[in-house]
N, C-alpha and C positions, 0 to 999 in steps of 0.2 A: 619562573617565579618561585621564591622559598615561603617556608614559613616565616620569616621575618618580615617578606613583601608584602604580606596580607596582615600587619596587625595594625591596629588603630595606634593614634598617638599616645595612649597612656600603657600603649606598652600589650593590653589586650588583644586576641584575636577575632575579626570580625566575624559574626555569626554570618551576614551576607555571605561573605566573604569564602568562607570555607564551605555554604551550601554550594553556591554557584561554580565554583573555582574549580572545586575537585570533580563534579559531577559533569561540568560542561568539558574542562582540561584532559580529565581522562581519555576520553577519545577522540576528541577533536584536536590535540593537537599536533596529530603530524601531517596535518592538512599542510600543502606545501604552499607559503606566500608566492603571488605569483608577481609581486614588483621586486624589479630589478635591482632598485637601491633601496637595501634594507639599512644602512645606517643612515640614511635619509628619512626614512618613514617613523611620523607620529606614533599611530595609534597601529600595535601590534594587530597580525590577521587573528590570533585570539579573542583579543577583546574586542574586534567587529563582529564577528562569528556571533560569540556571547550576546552584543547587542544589537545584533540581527533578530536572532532564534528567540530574545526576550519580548523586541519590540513587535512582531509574527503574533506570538502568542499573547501579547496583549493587544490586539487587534489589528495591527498595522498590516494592510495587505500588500503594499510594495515599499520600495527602495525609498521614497520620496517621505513616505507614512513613517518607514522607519527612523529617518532624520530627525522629522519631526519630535519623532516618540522619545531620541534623545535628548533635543533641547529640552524638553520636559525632565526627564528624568535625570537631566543634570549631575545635580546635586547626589541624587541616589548612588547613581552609578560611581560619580567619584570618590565613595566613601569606601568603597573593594577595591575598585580599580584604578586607581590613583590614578587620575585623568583631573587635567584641568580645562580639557575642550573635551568634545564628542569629534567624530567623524561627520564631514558635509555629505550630504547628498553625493556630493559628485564624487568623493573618496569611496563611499558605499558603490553607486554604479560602476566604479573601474574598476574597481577590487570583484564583484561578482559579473561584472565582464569578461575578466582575465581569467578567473580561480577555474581550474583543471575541474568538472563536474565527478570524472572519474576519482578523484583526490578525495573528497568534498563525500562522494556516495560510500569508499571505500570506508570513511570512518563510520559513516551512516549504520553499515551494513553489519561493522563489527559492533557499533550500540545495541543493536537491535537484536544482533545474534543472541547475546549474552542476557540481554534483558526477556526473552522468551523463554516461555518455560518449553518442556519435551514435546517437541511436532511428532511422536510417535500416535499414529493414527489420526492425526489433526488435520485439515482440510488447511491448501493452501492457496487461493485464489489466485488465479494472471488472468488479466486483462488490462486492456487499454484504454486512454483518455487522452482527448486533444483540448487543449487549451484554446480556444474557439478565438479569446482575443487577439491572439497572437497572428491570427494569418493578416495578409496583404491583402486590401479591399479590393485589388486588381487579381488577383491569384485566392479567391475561397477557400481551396485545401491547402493552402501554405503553411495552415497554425503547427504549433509546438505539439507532437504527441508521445506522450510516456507510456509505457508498460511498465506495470507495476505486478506486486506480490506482497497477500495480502493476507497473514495467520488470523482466521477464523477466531480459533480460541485464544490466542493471544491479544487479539482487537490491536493486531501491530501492522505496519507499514513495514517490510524485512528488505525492500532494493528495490532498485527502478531504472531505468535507460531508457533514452531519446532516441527516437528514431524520425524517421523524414513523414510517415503518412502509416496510415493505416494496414496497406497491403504490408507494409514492411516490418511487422509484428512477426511474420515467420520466421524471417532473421534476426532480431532481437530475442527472442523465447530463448533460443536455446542457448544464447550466452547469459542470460539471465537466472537457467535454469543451472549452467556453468558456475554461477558463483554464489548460489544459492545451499544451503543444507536441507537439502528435502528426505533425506533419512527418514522411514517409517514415516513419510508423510502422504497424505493424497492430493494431487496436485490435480485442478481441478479446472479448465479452459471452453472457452465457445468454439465455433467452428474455428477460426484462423488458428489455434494450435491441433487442428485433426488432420495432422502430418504424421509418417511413419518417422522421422527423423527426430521428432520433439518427440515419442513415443519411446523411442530407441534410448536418446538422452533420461528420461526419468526414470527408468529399468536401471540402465547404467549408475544411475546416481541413489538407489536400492530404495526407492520411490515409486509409488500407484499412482494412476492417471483414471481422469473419466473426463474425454471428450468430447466434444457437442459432433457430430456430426449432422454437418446437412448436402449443399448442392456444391462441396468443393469438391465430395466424394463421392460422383455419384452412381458409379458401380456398387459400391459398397450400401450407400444409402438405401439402393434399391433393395438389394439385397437383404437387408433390416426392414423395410416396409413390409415386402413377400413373406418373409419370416412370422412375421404378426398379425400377416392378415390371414395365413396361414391355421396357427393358430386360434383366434378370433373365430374363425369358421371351422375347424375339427377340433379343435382344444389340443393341448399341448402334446399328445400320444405320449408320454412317457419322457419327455424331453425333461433335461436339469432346468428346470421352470420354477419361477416365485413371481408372487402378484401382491402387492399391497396397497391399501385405499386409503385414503387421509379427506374429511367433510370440514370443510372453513365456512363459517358465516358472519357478518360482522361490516357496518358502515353500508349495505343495502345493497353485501355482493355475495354471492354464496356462489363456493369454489369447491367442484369434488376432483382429484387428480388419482389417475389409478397408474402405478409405475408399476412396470412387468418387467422381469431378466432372462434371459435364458444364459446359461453358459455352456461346457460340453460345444465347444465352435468346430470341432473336428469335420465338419461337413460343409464349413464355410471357404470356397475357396483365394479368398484374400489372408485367413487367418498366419498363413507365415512370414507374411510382408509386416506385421503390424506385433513389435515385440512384447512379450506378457499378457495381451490381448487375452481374454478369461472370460467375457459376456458383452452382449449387446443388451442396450436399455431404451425399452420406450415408455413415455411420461404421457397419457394423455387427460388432459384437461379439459372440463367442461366448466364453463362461467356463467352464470345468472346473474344479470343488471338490470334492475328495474322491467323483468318477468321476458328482456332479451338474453338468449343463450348463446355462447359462444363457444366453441371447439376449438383444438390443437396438439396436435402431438407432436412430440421433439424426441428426437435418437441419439442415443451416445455409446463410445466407447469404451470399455472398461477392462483394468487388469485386476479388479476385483471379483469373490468371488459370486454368485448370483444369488444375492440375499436383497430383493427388493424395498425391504425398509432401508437396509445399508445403504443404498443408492437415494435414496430420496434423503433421509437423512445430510448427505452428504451433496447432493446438488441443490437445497435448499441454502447450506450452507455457502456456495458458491455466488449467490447474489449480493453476499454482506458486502461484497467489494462494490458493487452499484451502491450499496444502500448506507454502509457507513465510513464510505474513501470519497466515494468519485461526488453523491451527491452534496455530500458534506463539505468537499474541497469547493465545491462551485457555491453554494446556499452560507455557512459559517466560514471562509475563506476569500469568497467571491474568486475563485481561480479563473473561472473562464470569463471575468471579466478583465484580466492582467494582459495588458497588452507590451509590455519589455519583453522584448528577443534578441537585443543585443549583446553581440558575442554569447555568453554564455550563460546569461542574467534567467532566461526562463526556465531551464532543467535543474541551475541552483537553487534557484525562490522554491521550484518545485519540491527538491530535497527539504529544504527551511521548512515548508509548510509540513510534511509528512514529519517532521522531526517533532515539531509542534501539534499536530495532530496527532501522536504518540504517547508525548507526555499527558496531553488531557483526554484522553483516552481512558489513562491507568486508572486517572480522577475515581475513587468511591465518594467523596466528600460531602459534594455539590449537586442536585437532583437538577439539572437542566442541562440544556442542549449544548451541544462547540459554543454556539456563537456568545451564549451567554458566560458560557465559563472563560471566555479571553477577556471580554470587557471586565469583569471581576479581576482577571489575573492584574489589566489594565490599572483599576480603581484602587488593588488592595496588593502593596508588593509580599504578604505575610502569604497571600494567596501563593502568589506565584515561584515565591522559595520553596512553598510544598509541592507543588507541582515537580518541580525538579530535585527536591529533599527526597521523594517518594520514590523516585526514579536512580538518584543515587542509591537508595538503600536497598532496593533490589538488585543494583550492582554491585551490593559487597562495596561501596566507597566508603571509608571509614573517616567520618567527620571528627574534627579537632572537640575535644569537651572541654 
């Protein structure tokens, strides 16, 4: 598309036009179409892309949603996209049936790269999520599940990959951690990445880890228990030792958690199986709910150094991915109620959504939750140009004036 393709009849350039166009085109367009006859084909894999990613983030939570959202927007739409139809339903399902996801994440990955500011010292969240609607009412574990990665301080979604089930997170990490920049980042996992080989990988890629260890390790695990009860009962004798306390009260639950480190692991005899290894961490927490207390402690892994505020700092940071991906993807998304698996319709939507949960992310604007800021993008398209206006101009897109 030139500049001549995008101007209005009087010869002007559409302001639409030039938000949408160069902010969505920029990276999305070497996404490969995946129909065979392309002088055949209507509506370019561009401008379904575009009116995918728009009709997502003005509420539409699948394929069928999104059809709709374009007989509606009609009009709108054909004043950029010089369209005198939208795409049906069933052109949207074959088109993200067929579309390569690896193609699809590839662009993802390079938006995201770019639109982030320096991971030097920034936490960067992996873990997993199954798309619950997706399994076979005959087969329970069947659904779709992603491993994702998740910049803390960016409040970004940076890539993600499908895998068969849950155990199978240990072979997905480390290709994930493969096309990922985690440079001066801390990369931050539950037990299924407390592998020596996903350890080995983040070292390699000049990258800190801190991971959950529990009963996958349980040499090791033990080993960190005895260490601290150790501890606990003669106190540290001179060991590289830090302790810090943090009191939460608030909604009728009062939470005291005391995070302890030791490093100096020269006496641990696993310590050269596990690369960069630097300290072990124990977290323990006590909880008061309505005057019942509760106890737990949890161990992790670290190639940091043994500075216990660092550590809780940074494994408090590690839940934002429960707290502002997964449960946000399911609650303003309704993800796990999306039941499309064909061909390759669930790991794309999934892409769509994390693209869209990106850009209203950036949102400073608006003082409300996802769900409300899509119906707004829905209601108001001046909303939703800035949504993707805001996101261009972070990218250095330089808009036509």
């Amino acid at each position: 598309m030139t500049e001549k393709d995008i101007q209005n009849a009087d010869g002007t350039i559409s302001q639409d036009a030039e938000i949408i166009y160069q902010s969505i085109q920029k990276h999305f367009a070497n996404v490969k179409d995946p129909r065979r006859h392309q002088g055949q084909v209507i509506h370019s894999l561009s401008h379904i892309l575009l009116i995918v990613i728009c009709g997502v983030t003005c509420g539409a939570n699948n394929l069928a949603a999104v059809a709709e959202y374009a007989k509606s927007k009609r009009e709108w739409l054909g004043s950029f996209l010089e369209i005198t139809t939208v795409p049906s339903y069933e052109t949207l399902w074959r088109v993200f049936a067929l579309l390569d996801p690896k193609s699809l994440m590839k662009s993802f990955m390079t938006w995201t790269q770019e639109l982030a500011d320096s991971m030097q010292g920034s936490v960067i969240a992996i873990d997993g999520k199954a798309q619950r609607g997706t399994a076979d009412p005959a087969h329970p574990h069947s659904f779709v599940h992603i491993v994702s990665a998740w910049s803390t301080s960016n409040k970004l979604t940076l890539g993600q990959l499908k895998v068969e089930s849950k155990a199978n997170e240990i072979v997905a990490i480390p290709k994930l951690l493969e096309i990922l920049d985690i440079e001066g980042a801390i990369v931050t996992m539950d037990a299924m990445g407390c592998q020596t080989k996903i350890a080995e990988k983040i070292i390699e890629k000049k990258g800190n880890y801190i991971l959950g260890l529990k009963d996958n390790q349980p040499t090791l695990l033990d080993e960190a228990v005895n260490l601290f009860s150790q501890i606990d009962a003669y106190g540290d004798d001179g060991r590289d030792y830090s302790k810090y306390e943090t009191n939460e009260s608030g909604h009728g639950r009062e939470e005291r958690r005391e995070v302890c480190v030791v490093g100096n692991l020269d006496f641990l005899p696993q310590k050269g199986e596990w690369a960069g290894l630097r300290s072990i961490v124990r977290i323990h927490s006590t909880r008061v709910v309505k005057d019942k207390a509760t106890t737990e402690s949890r161990y992790y892994l670290s190639s940091l150094p043994s500075s216990a505020q660092l550590h809780s700092e940074n494994i408090r940071c590690h839940w934002g991915i429960e707290n502002e991906v997964h449960w946000v993807l399911d609650v303003g998304y309704r993800e796990d109620a999306q039941k499309a698996k064909a061909g390759n319709i669930a790991e794309n939507m999934a892409t769509v959504r994390r693209i869209s949960l990106n850009m209203i992310k950036q949102d400073k604007t608006v003082k409300a939750g996802v769900e409300i800021k899509r119906q707004k993008a829905g209601w108001d398209n001046k909303f939703l140009l800035q949504l993707v206006k805001d996101i261009g101009h972070k990218l250095g897109v330089k808009f036509f004036q």
